[in-house]
N, C-alpha and C positions, 0 to 999 in steps of 0.2 A: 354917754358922757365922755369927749374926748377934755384931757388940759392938760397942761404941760407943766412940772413940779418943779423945784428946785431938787438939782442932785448935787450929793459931794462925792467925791473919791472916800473911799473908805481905807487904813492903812492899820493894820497888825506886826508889831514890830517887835522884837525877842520875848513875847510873853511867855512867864515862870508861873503858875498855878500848884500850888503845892496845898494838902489836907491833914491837920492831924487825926489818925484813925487809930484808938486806944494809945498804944505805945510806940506806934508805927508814921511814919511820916510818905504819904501816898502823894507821889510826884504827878498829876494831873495831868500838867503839859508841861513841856519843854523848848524854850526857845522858839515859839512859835512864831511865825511871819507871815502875812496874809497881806495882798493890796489886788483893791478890788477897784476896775476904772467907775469912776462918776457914770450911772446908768445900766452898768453892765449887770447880769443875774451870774452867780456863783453857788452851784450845790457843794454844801460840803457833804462828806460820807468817810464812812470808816465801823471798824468791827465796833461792837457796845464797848464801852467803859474808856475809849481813848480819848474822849473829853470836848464833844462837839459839842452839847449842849453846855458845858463847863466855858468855853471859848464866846459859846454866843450870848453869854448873861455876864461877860464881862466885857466883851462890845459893846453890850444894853445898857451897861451902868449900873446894872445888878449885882457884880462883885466888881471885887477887884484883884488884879494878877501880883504877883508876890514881887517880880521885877515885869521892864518892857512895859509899854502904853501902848491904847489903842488913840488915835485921831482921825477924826473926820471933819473933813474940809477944814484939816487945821486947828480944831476943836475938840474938847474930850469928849466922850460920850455923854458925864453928867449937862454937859452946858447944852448939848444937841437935846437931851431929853427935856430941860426946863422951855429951850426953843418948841419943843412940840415936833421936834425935827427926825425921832426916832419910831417908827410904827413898828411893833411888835405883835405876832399872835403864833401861841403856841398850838403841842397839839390836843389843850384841855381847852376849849376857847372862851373858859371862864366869865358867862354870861351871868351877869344879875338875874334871878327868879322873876322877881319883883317889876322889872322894866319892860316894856315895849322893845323890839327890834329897834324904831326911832330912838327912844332912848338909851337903847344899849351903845347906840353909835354915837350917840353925842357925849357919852361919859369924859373922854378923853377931855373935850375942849371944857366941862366944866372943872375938871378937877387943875386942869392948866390956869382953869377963871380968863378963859380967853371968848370974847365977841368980836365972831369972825363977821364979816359984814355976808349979807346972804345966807347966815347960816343952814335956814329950815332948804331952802334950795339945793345944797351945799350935799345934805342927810338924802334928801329926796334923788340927788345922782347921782350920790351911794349906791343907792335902795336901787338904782334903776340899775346901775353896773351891776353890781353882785346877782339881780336877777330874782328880785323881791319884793315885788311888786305887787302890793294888794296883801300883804303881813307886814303892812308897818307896825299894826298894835300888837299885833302877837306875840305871846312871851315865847321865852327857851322853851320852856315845855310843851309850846306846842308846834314843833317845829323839828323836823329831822336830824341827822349828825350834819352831813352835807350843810342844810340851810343854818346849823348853824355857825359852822365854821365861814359859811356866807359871811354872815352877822361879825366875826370877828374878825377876819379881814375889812369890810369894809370899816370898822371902830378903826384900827390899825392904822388906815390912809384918812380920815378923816381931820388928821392936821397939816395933812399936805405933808407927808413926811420927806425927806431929801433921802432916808435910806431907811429897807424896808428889811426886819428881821424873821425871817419865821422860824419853827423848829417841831420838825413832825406834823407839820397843819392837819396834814389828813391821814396821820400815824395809823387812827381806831376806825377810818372807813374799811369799806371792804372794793377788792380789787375794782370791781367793774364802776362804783362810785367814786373811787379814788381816781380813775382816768378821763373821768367826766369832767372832776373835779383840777384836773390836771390840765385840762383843754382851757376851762372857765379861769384858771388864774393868769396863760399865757395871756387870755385876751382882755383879763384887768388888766396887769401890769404893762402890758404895750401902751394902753390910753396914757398912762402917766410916768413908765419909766423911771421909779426912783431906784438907786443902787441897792441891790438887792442879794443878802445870803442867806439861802435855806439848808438848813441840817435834815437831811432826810437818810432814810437804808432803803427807799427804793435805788435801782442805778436807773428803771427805765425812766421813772421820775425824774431824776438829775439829767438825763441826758435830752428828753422833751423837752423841760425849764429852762436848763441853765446856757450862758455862753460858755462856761466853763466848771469840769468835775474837776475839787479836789479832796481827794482820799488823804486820810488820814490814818497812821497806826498808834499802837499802844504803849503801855507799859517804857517809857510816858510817852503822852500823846504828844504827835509832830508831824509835822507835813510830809510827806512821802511820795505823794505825786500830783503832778498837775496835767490835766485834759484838756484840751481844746474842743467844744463842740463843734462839728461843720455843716451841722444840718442851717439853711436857710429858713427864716421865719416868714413870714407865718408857720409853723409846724403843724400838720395836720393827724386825726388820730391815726390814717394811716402811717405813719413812720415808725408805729408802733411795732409793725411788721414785715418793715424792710430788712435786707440784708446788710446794707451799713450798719442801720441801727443796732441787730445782734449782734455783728462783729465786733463794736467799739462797746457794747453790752458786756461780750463776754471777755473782753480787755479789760475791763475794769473789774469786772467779777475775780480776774484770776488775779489781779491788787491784791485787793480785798482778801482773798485765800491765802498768797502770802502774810498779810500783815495780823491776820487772826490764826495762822498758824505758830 
């Protein structure tokens, strides 16, 4: 299945996220700024509690920031989510029991009450991208962590999304599935290219995926640094064990040390 999606630029512009915790007022993020080009992939990363996942559910439309907006292509995220224009999957890929694989991927457009012309086609080169083919009826439970996170990725791009969220996708794999799993998304997200930021704690993860690492610290969370990837894509599993790759591995690693220090 190759096609070509609508992208926006995606823009984070001074967000304030603040929590009341008993008597205490826990500052989230602070002043946070992010702008990500139309197409481009961005790993975020940073020590636990500095507020990645906190940052990417109010990109989602999931919360919202105390001060600062987020917009994409000019629009807020609730207006891109009613467009169908936001693809999210975490890293619980929260499948219905109850559904078929087909039907866990068409959730989206029914609960948008959208009749996409071609749809069963549409599910079917899903089913063929993600590499699941011959379990269309199969439910969650019968079906691995891998194939399902399949299953929820493909639900996620099934509105043609312009910008694509994930967080932790393949958190609960285990290493040698998770790098499998790592090859199989570069080669979705090339067919369609929508703008793209994942929250993940691998760095080798972030630096296979993304055009660009940005590390984030804590206490409150805030940008801290920005990476350039310069590997060329196609990326292959071997980069995993080049000597760029750990060099600019163990650069971000020692971030990372400072900002959890």
């Amino acid at each position: 299945m190759t096609t070509t999606l609508p992208t926006d630029e995606l823009s984070v512009i001074g967000v304030t996220r603040s929590f009341s915790v008993g008597t205490q007022l826990l500052q989230a993020l602070q002043d946070v700024s992010l702008h990500c080009q139309a197409g481009s992939f961005t790993a975020l990363i940073g020590p636990s509690g500095c507020g990645k996942s906190t940052l990417l559910r109010i990109i989602a439309g999931l919360d919202r920031p105390c001060s600062g907006q987020v917009m994409i292509g000019g629009e807020s995220p609730l207006e891109k989510r009613r467009q169908g224009a936001l693809g999210v999957a975490f890293q619980d890929p929260a499948l219905l029991p109850w559904r078929s694989v087909r039907q866990n991927i068409a959730l989206p457009l029914q609960v948008l009450r959208r009749k996409v012309p071609d749809q069963q086609e549409r599910i079917d080169g899903l089913i063929r991208l993600v590499g699941l083919e011959g379990f269309e009826q199969a439910r969650p439970g019968q079906l691995s962590g891998g194939m399902r996170q399949r299953v929820a990725i493909a639900r996620s791009l099934v509105t043609s999304p312009s910008v694509l969220l994930l967080d932790e996708p393949f958190g609960a794999l285990d290493q040698i599935l998770r790098r499998k799993m790592n090859v199989e998304l570069q080669r979705i997200w090339t067919t369609s290219r929508p703008t793209t930021l994942m929250v993940t704690h691998g760095i080798d993860e972030a630096l296979f995926l993304a055009d660009r690492v940005v590390v984030m610290n804590r206490n409150p969370g805030r940008m801290a640094h920005r990476i350039d990837v310069p590997f060329p894509r196609p990326r292959l599993p071997d980069l995993f064990s080049a000597p760029d790759f750990h060099r600019l591995e163990d650069e971000i690693a020692g971030y990372l040390y400072e900002e959890a220090g």
